[in-house]
C-alpha positions in Angstrom: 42.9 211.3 33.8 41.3 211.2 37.4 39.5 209.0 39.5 36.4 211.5 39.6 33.1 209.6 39.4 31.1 210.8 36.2 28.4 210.5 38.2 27.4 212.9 40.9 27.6 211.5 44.6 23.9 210.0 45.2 22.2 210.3 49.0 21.2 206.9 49.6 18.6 205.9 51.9 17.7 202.3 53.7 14.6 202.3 54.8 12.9 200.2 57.2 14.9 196.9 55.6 13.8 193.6 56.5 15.7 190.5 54.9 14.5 186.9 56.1 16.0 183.9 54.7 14.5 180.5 54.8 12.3 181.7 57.9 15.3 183.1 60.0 15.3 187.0 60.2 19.0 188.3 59.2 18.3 191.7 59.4 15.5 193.4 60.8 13.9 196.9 60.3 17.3 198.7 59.4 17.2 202.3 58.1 19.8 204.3 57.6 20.7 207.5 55.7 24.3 208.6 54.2 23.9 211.7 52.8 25.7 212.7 49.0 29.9 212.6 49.7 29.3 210.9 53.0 31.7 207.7 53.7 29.9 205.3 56.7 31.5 202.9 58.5 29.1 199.6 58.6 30.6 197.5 61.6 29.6 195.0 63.7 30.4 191.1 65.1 30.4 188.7 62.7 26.8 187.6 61.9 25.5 190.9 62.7 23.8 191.1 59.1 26.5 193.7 57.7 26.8 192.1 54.2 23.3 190.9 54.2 22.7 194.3 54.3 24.8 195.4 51.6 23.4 193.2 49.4 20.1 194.3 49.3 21.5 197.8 48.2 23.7 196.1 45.0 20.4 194.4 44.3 21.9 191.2 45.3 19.3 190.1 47.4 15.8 191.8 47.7 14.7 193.2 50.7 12.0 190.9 52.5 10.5 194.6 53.3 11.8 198.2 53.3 13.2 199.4 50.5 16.6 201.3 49.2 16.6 204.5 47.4 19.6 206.3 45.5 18.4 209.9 45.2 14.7 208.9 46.4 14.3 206.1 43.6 13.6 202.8 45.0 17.2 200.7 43.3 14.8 197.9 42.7 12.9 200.0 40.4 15.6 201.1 38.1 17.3 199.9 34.9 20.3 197.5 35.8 22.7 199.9 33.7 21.4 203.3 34.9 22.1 202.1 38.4 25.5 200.3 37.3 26.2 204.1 36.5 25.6 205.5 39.5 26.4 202.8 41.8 29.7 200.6 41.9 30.4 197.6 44.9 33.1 195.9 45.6 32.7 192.5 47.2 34.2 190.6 50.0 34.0 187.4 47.7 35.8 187.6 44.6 33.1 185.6 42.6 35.3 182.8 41.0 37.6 183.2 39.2 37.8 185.0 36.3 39.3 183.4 32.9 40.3 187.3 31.6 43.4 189.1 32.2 43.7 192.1 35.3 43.3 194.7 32.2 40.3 192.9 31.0 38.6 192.6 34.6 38.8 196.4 35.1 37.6 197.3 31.8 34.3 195.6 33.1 33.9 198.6 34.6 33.3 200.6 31.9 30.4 198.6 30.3 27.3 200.5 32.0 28.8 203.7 29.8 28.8 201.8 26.8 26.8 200.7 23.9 26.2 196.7 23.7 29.4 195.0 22.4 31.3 198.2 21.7 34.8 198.0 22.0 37.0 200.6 24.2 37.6 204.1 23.0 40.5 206.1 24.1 38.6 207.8 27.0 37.7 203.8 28.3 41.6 203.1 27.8 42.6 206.2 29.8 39.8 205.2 32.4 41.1 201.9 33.1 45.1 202.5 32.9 44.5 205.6 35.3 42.2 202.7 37.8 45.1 200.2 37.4 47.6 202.8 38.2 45.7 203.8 41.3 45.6 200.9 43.0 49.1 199.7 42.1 48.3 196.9 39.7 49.2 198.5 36.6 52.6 196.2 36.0 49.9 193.0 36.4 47.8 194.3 33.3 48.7 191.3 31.1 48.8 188.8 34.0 46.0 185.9 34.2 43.5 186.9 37.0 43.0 183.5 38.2 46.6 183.2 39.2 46.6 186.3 41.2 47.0 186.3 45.1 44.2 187.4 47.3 45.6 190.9 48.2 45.9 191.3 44.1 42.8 190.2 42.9 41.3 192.7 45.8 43.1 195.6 44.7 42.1 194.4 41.0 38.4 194.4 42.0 38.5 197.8 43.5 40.1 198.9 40.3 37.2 197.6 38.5 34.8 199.6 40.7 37.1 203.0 40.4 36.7 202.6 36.3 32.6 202.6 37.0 33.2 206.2 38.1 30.0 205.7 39.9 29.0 208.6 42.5 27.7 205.8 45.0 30.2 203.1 46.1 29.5 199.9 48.2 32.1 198.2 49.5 32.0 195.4 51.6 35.4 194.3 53.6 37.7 196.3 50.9 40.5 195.6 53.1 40.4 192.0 53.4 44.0 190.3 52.2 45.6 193.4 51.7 48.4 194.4 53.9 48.9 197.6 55.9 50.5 200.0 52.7 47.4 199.1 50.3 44.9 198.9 53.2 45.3 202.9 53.9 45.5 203.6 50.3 42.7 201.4 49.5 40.4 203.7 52.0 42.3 207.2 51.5 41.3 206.7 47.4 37.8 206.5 49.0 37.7 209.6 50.7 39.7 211.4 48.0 37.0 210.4 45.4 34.2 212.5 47.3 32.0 209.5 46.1 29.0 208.6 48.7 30.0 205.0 50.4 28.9 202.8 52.7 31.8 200.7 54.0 31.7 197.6 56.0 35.1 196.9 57.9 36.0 194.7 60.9 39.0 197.2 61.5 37.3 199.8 64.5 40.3 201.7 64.2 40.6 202.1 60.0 36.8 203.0 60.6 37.4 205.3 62.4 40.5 207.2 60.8 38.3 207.4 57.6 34.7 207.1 58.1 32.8 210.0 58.6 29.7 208.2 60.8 30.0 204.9 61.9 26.4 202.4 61.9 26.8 199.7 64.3 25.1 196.5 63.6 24.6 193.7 65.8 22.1 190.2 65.3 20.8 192.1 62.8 19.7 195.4 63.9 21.2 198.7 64.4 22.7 199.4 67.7 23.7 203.0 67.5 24.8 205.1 64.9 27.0 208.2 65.3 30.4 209.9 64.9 33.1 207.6 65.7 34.0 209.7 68.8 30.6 208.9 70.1 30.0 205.2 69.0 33.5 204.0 70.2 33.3 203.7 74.0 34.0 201.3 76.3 30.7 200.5 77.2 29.6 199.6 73.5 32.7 197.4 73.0 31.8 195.5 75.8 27.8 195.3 75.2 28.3 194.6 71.2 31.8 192.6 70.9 32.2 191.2 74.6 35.4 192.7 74.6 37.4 194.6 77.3 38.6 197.8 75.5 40.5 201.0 75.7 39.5 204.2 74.1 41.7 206.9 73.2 42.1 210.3 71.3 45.6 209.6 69.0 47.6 212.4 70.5 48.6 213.3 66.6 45.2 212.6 64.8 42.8 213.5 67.5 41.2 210.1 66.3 39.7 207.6 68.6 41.7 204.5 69.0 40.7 201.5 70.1 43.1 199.1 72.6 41.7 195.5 73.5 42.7 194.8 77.0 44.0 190.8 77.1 42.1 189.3 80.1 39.6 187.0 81.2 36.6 189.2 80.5 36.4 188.4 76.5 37.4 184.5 76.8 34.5 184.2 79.9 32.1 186.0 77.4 32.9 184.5 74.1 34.4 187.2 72.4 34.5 187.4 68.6 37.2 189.6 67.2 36.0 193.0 65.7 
């Protein structure tokens, strides 16, 4: 049993999104397009509106105006479980704490294919054991999810998300508390899905060894958007992060890598870490 998503990657589209809260703007006239199989990086500064953004496409928060559309229908417009099948997200907060066990957190996953209350068939079980074995957390089945650390209950959440078997996957800081093995395998799983994502990462250099286009947010607009051998430069590090950077090709990957420079420029500017 694979990962494959059941349902076919999804183009998603952002379109002119607007979200004000409580009269302060977070994010302002936004569009962007991923096309179906596409993975794009969302980074930014803190506060630059990245999960704000994300939100409205889970349908976590409603757009203020704009709107998002899976495959041209507006998300706000269609059933909760038809989009549950076609889009999955995994969260930066973990949501409390859940009184079920790691087996019975990913099985979640499998309700938007399921009749009310119906119990877990074989292809469910086969489903879930194959999303627990992915992400390493098989041997944590029976273990309380509440007593998990954070790198586990991450890799538990994502696990959840993989059992969707959606075609469309939001993910918002998927690499936050994991360490450096389950952080690549965490993102390789996303490219080897072929599943359409939108990722937002604080890691410029993960971004871009895995991201096919990276969308760079900052005080709630979008500053640029672009291969990550185009948006990475110098100039941009310094405008958007107020940090003194190096960029360079890896001499074995051909990928842009990004060196911060420790000096006096960031600290006389502020600088917030990427």
């Amino acid at each position: 049993m694979t990962g494959r998503p059941e349902s076919a990657p999804g183009a998603l589209n952002i379109d002119d999104v607007s979200v004000v809260v409580a009269g302060r703007p977070l994010v302002n006239k936004v569009s962007l397009t991923v096309s179906a199989g596409e993975v794009v990086g969302l980074v930014g500064p803190n506060g630059a509106g990245k999960s704000t953004l994300l939100r409205t496409v889970y349908r976590a928060l409603r757009p203020t105006t704009g709107r998002v559309l899976l495959d041209g229908t507006d998300v706000w417009r269609m059933p909760g479980k038809r989009l549950a099948r076609h889009l999955a997200a995994v969260l930066q907060d973990h949501a409390g704490d859940f009184e079920l066990t790691v087996y019975e957190v990913v099985a979640m996953g499998r309700t938007p294919h399921k009749r009310p209350f119906a119990g877990d068939d074989a292809d469910d079980r086969a489903v879930i054991t194959a999303a627990l074995t992915e992400l390493d957390v098989a041997g944590l089945a029976d273990a309380p999810f509440d007593r998990l650390s954070g790198g586990e209950k991450q890799r538990v959440l994502i696990a959840r998300a993989l059992a969707q078997r959606a075609g469309t996957m939001v993910l918002d800081e998927p690499t936050n508390h994991l360490d450096l093995r389950h952080q690549l395998d965490a993102l390789r799983l996303v490219r080897r899905l072929g599943v359409t994502a939108v990722v937002a990462l604080h890691d410029l250099n993960l971004a871009a060894s895995f991201c096919d286009r990276l969308c760079v947010m900052d005080a709630g607009r979008v500053v640029t958007t672009g291969t990550p051998r185009d948006v990475l430069t110098p100039t941009l590090l310094a405008d958007v992060y107020r940090v003194e950077a190096e960029v360079a090709e890896h001499p074995r990957t051909g990928v842009p890598q990004v060196t911060l420079l420790a000096g006096d420029y960031g600290l006389e500017q502020g600088a917030v870490g990427g």
